[in-house]
C-alpha positions in Angstrom: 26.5 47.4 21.3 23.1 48.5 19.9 21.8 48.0 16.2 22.6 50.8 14.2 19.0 52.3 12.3 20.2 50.6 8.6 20.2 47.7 10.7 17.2 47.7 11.9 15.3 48.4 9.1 17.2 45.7 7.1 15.3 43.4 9.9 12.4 45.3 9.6 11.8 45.0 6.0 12.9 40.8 6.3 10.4 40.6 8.6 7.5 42.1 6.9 8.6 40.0 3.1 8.4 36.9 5.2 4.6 37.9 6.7 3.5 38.9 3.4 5.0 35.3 2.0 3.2 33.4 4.6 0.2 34.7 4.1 0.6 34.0 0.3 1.3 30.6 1.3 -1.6 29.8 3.7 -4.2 30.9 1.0 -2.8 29.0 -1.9 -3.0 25.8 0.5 -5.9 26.9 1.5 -7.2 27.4 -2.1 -9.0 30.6 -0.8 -9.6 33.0 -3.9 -8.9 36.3 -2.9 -11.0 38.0 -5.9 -14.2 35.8 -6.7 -13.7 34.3 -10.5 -15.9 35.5 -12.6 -19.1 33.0 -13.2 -22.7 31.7 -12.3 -24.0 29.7 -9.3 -25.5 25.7 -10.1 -26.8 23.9 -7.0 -27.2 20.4 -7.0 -28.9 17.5 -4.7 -27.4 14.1 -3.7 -28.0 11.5 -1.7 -24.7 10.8 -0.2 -21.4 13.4 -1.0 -18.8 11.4 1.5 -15.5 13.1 1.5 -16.8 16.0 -0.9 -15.7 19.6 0.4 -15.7 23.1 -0.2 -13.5 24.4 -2.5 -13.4 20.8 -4.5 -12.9 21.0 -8.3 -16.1 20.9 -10.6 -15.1 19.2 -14.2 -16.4 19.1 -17.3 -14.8 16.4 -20.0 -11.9 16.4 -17.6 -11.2 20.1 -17.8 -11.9 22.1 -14.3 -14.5 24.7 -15.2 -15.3 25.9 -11.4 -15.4 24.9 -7.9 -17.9 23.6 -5.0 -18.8 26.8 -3.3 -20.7 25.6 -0.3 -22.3 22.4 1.5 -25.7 22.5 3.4 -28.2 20.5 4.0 -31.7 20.4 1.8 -35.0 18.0 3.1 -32.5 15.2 4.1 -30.5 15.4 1.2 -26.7 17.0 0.6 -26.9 20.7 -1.6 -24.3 22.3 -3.1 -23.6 25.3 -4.7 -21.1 25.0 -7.2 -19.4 28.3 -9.0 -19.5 28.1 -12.9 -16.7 30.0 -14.8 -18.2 32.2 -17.0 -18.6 31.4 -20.5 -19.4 27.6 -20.0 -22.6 26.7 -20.4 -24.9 23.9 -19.0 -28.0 22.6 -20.4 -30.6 21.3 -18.7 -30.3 17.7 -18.9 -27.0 17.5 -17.5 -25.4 14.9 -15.3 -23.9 16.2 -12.1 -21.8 12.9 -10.8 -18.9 12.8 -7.3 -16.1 10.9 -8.4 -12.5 10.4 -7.2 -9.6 11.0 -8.5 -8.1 7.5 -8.3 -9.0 5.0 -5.9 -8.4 7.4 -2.5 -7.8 10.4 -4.0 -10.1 13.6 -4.1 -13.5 13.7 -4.8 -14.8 16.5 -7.0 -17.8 16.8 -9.3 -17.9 15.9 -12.9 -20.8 17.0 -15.3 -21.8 15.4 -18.2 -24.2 17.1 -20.6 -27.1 16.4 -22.1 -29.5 16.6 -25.0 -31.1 19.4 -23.6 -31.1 22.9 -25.7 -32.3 24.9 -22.5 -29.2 26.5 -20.4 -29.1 26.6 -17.1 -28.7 30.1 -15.6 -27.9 31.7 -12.1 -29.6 30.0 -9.4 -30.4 27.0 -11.2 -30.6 23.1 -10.2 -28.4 20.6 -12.2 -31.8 18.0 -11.6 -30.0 14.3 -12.5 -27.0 13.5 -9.8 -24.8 10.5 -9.3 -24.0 10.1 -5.5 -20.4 9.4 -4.5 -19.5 5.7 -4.6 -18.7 4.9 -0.7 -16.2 1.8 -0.9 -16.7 1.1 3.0 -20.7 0.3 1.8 -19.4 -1.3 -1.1 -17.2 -3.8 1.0 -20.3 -3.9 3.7 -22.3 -5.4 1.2 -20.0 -7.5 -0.2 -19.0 -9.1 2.9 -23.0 -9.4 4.0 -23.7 -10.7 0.2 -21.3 -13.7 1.6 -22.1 -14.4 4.5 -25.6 -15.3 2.9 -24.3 -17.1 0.3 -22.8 -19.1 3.3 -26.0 -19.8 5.0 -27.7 -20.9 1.8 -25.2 -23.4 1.2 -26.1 -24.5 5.1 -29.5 -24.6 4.7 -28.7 -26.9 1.3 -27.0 -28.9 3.3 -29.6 -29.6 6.0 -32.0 -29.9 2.9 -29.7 -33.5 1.7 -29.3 -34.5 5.0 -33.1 -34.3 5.1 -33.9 -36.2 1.9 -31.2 -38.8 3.0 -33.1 -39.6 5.8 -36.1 -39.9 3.9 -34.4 -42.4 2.2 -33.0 -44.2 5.3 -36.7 -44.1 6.5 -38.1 -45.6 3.6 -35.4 -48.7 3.4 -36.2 -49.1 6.8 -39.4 -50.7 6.8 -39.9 -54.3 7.1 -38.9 -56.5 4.2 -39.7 -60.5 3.3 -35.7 -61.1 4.1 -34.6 -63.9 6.4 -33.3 -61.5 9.0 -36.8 -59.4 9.5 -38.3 -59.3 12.8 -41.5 -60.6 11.1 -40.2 -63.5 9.9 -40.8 -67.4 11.4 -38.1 -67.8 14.6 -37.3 -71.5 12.0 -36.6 -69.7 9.3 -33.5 -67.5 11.5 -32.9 -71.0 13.3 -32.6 -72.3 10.2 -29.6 -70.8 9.1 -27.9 -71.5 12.5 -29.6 -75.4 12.3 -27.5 -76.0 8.7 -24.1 -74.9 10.5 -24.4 -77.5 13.4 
């Protein structure tokens, strides 16, 4: 009727191997490093990160040489602290740029460097950034780009219609021809006089 003991530690041991792989699970979906990686810390100022997060890839010539280690806010502008493997090295001049990994995929930063023989070292600020292209302001200003384009083609419009009735003013004053108002009541009774 009851479990024997062999039993229950069979269970027992089954149930701690599938804790243990659960938590393994949950913290490489989380990408949660459980010893830090070796490295440096670069911070870096934009205007706009949309869609950027913690733990987001940092790239150099396509290769992943560290990760975005935190987000916060600095005078109005997006900061954040990315973790540098050690061993790679960034001059001074560099370009720190958020791109995405095709058209909706994930953002992450990519550095480009630059001419610059001073390296940037613990602490540091990457100075030149690229903000994140944001395709719903891209489609904003498209559509408003337009919708001007519309109302200058109105307003061209109303411009002919204007100069066409400057010309419809201008024919319309008085001329020498039989059927003016200023002309002799014989001369329009004339025409009617050679029909009888």
């Amino acid at each position: 009727m009851y479990a024997t003991r062999t039993t229950q530690f069979i269970v027992g041991i089954f149930a701690i191997l599938g804790i243990v792989a659960l938590g393994i699970l949950s913290i490489s979906l989380g990408k949660v490093a459980i010893l830090p990686v070796p490295g440096y810390t670069l911070y870096a100022d934009f205007d706009n990160i949309s869609g950027l997060k913690t733990a987001d890839k940092v790239q150099l010539a396509g290769v992943e040489i560290g990760k975005i280690n935190g987000i916060m806010l600095n005078k109005e502008r997006a900061r954040i602290a990315m973790r540098i493997n050690r061993g790679v090295e960034i001059d001074a001049d560099a370009i720190a740029a958020i791109k995405t990994s095709g058209i909706i995929g994930d953002k992450y930063v990519s550095i480009q460097l630059g001419p610059s023989d001073k390296i940037l070292k613990d602490g540091d600020v990457v100075r030149q950034t690229q903000s994140a292209f944001v395709l719903e302001d891209a489609i904003g200003q498209l559509i408003n780009s337009s919708g001007s384009g519309g109302g200058n083609g109105g307003g061209d419009s109303d411009k002919n219609s204007d100069k066409n009735s400057d010309k419809n003013s201008k024919s319309a004053t008085p001329c020498p021809c039989p059927c003016s108002k200023d002309s002799k009541p014989e001369t329009q009774n004339g025409g009617s006089g050679t029909k009888k």
